[in-house]
Every structure is written in C-alpha cells, then in structure tokens.
N, C-alpha and C positions, 0 to 999 in steps of 0.2 A: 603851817606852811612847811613843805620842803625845804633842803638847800639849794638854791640857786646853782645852776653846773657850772659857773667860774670862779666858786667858791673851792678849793681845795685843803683840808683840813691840813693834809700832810706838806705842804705848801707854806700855809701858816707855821706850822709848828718850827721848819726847819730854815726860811729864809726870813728875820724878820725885815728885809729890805722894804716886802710886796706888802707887807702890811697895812699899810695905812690905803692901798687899792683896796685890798678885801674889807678893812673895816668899816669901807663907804659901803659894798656890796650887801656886808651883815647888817648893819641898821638900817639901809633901806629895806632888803627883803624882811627883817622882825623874825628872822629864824631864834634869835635868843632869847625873846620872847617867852614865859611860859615854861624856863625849864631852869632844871635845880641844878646845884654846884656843880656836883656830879657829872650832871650830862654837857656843862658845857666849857668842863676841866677836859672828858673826854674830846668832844669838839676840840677846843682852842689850846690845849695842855693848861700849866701851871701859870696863874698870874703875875705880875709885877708887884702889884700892891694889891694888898688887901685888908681892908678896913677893920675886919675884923681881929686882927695883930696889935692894933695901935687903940682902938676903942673901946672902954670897958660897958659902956654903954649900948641895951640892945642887941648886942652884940650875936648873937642867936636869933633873932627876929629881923633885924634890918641892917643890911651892910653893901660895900661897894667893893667889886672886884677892878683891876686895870690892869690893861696891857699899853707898854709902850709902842707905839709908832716911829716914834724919828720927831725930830725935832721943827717946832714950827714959830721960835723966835728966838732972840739971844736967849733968853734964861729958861723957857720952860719947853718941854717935851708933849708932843700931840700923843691923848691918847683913846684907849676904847672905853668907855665907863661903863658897868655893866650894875644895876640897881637889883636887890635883892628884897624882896620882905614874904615872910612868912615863909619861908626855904624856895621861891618861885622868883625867877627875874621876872621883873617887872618894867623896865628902861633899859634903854642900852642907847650910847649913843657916845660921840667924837669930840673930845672937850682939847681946848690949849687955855688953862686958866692958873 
C-alpha cells in the first residue's frame, strides 16, 4: 500500500502535537506494514523507545519500536507500537498500557 495523502512525513517529524491524528491514519492504512528499520526511521525519524536497548533477548530477530503521542491518562503516555521480527514490521498499532 501507498501512503495515504494526509499522512505527512515531514509533519510527523517536526510537530509531535498532530501525532496521535496521523498514527490513527498509519495503522489503519498498514503503510508500516512489511518494512525494515530503515525504511520506517526514514518515514517516521528516530524513535522514543526501543526495545532492542533494554533487551538482551532476541534482540536481532524480534523487537519493538515507539513513538510517543501525548498523553492519554494520569500516568502513562499513548503510543505508536510498531512490532518487528525477522528485520520486517510485522504490527503497528496505538497502545496506552
């Protein structure tokens, strides 16, 4: 699949106000789907967390990228989780947990 036209890469990158709009637009449309670190460091820049920092396990084969959103209760922050295995995203989707 393509990107969606009100998805803006350079949008993302520089206001993360609108983000939590676009990261409803990315997992619906499944544009992250299918593609490696790389291509969607390029997409979305540099993540917030990343699993593979803090896990020594797998750590080369299965990991989680996230961007923060904004905040969606007292304590924790909404965000994009983006699922890795075999260097291929494989999930992406909007978690507050």
């Amino acid at each position: 699949m393509s990107c969606r036209p009100n998805f803006k890469s350079d949008l993302w990158k520089t206001d993360k106000t609108v983000r939590q709009n676009l990261a409803t637009d990315l997992v619906k449309s499944q544009i992250l789907i299918d593609k490696t670190y790389n291509e969607i460091f390029h997409l979305l820049g540099e993540s917030d967390l990343d699993s593979r920092i803090n896990d020594s396990s797998d750590k080369d084969e299965n990991y989680k990228i996230q961007y923060i959103l904004g905040g969606c209760n007292f304590i924790d922050f909404e965000r994009l989780v983006i699922e890795f295995k075999d260097e291929k995203s494989i999930e992406a989707y909007k978690s507050c947990d």
